[in-house]
C-alpha positions in Angstrom: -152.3 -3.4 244.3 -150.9 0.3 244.2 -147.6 -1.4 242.8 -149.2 -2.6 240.3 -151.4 -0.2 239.2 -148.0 2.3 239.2 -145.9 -0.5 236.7 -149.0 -0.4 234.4 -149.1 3.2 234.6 -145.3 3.2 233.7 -145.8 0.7 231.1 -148.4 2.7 229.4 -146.2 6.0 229.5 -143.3 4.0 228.2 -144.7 3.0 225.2 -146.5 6.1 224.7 -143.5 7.7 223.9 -141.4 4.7 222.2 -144.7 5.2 219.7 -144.1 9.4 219.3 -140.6 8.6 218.2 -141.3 6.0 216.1 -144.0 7.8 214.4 -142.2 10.9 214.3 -139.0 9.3 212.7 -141.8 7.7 210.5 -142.3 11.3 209.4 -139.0 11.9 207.8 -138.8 8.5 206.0 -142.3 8.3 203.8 -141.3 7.3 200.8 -142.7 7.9 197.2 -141.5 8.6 193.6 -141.8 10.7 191.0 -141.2 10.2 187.4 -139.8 12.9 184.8 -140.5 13.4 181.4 -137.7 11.1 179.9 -139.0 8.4 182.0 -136.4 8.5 184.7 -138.1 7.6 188.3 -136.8 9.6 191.4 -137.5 8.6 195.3 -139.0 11.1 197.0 -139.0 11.9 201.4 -141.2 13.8 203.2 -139.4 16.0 205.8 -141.5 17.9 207.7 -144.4 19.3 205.4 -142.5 19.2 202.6 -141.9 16.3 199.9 -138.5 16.6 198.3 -136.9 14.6 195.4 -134.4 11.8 197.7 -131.9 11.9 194.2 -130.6 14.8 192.1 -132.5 15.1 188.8 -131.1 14.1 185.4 -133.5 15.0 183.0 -132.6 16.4 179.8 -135.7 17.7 178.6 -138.2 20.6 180.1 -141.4 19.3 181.1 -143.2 20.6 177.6 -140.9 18.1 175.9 -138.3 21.2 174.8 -134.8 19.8 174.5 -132.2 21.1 177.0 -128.9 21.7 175.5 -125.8 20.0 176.6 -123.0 22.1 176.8 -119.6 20.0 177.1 -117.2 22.5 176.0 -115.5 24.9 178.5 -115.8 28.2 176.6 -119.4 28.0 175.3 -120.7 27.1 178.9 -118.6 30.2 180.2 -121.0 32.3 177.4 -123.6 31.0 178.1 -126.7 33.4 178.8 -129.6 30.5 178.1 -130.8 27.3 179.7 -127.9 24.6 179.4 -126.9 21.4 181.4 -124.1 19.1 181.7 -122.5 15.8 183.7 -120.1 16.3 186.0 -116.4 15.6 184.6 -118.7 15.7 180.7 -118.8 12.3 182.0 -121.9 10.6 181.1 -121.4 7.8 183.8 -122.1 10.3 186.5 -125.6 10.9 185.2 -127.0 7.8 187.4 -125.7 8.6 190.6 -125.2 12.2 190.7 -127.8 13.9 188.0 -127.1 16.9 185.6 -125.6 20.2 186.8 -127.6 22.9 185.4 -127.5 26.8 184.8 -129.9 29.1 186.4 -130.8 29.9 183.2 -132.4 26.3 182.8 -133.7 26.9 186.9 -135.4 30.3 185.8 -137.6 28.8 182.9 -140.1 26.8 185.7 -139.8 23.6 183.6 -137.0 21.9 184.7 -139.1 19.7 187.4 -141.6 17.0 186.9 -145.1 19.0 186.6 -146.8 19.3 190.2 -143.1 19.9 191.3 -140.9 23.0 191.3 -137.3 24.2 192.2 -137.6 25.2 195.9 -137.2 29.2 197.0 -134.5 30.0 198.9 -137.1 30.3 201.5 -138.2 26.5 201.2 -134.4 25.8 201.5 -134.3 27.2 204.5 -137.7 25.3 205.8 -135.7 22.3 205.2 -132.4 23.3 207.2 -134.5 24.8 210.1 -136.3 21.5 210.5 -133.3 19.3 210.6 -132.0 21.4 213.1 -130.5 24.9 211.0 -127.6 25.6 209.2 -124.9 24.4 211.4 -125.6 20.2 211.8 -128.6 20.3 209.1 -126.0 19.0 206.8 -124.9 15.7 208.7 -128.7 14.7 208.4 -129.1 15.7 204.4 -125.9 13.7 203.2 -126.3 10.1 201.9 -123.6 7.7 204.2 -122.4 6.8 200.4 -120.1 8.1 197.5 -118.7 10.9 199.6 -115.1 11.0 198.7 -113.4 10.5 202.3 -116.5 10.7 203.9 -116.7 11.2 208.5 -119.6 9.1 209.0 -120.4 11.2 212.5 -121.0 14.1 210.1 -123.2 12.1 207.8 -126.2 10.1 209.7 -128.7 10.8 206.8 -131.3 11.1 208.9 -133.4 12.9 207.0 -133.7 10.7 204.2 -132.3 12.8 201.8 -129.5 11.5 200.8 -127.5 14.2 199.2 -125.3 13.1 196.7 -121.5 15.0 196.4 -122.5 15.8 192.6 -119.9 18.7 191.7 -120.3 22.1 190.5 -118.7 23.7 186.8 -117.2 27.0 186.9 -117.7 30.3 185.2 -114.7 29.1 183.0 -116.3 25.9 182.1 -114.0 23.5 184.3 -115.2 20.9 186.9 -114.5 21.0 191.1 -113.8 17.2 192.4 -116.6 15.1 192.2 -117.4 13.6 195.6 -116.3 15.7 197.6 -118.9 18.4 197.2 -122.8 19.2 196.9 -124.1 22.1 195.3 -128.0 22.9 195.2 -129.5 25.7 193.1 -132.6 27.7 194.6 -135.0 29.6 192.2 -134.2 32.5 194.2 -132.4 35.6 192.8 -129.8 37.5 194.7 -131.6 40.1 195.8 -127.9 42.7 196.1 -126.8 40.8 192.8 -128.4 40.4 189.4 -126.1 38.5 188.3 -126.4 36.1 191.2 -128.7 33.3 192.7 -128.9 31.0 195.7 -128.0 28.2 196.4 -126.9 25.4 199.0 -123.7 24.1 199.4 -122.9 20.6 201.4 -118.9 19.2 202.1 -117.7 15.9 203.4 -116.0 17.1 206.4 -118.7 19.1 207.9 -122.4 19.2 209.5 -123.0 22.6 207.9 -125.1 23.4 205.3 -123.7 26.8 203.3 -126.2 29.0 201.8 -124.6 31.8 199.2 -125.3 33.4 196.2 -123.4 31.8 193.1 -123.6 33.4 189.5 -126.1 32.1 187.2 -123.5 30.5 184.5 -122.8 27.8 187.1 -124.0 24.7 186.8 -125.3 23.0 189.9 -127.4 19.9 190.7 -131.4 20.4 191.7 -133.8 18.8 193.5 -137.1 19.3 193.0 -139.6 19.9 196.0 -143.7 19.3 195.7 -146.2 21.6 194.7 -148.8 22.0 197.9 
């Protein structure tokens, strides 16, 4: 009779647990969407207490319906001091699977998200990367298992649900880095040492890190957007 009392026991515990993991895997993985004003619909995660955009956004409007400029040639986007946004390569095929890089200038306005969502803080950023483990392996569980340019799967388990996209970056002088390769994230956070400056998060294909510096504001980067609470 003790013996089998002690297996249920076991049993019980057993499954107890099995059902924490599942339900706490279950907490990365909620899915939803979220629709901008062009009418383009985005998956969205929830990772911890936070809901975050699962794709890189494409719109090219604000959310009051004001047109974003596109900026395709390489000396205009270099003088650039307002809101502008591009694709990656000026290649308009990359718009489905990698979004719009953007200025800060276009971050700073607050109307680059759907409404009820906002470019996260460099602080929010860093809510993320703590809960996935910090800076160092963080990345490994942001970055989609697909269109990484000579991706190393064990650094890329997209656990998260995330799915970070290798979506480029333009320079100051208006040329392009290698699509696929890289993942570059603005936050709507200032440098605090550099006017001139804001931050950002920066994901590679042959690492678990995620990279967090301050980039000048005429770059265009990809965003996510993160839920108002």
């Amino acid at each position: 009779m003790d013996r089998v009392f002690k297996i249920w026991i076991y049993s019980l515990v057993i499954m107890g647990i099995f059902l924490m993991f599942t339900n706490s895997c279950k907490q990365n993985i909620v899915s939803g969407t979220v629709t901008d004003i062009d009418g383009n619909v985005y998956s969205t995660v929830t990772i911890g207490t936070q809901e975050w955009m699962a794709e890189n956004l494409k719109t090219i409007r604000f959310n009051d319906g004001t047109p974003i400029p596109l900026v395709t040639d390489n000396t205009a986007w270099s003088n650039l001091s307002t809101p502008g946004y591009c694709w990656s390569d000026n290649d308009t095929t990359n718009k489905s699977t990698y979004g719009a890089l953007y200025n800060w200038y276009a971050v700073n306005t607050g109307k680059l998200c759907p409404k009820g969502w906002h470019i996260p803080t460099d602080a929010e950023w860093t809510i993320l990367t703590d809960y996935l483990g910090g800076l160092k392996v963080a990345g490994g569980n942001l970055k989609s298992t697909t269109s990484w340019v000579g991706i190393d799967l064990v650094n890329a388990s997209n656990s998260s649900g995330f799915s970070a996209l290798p979506g480029d970056s333009r320079n100051l002088d208006g040329t392009f880095n290698n699509v696929g390769s890289h993942g570059y994230w603005w936050s709507a956070s200032e440098s605090e040492s550099d006017s001139h400056g804001a931050w950002m998060r920066r994901l590679n294909y042959c690492s678990s890190s995620v990279y967090c510096n301050s980039y000048p504001k005429m770059y265009g980067l990809s965003v996510r957007c993160v839920k108002n609470n």
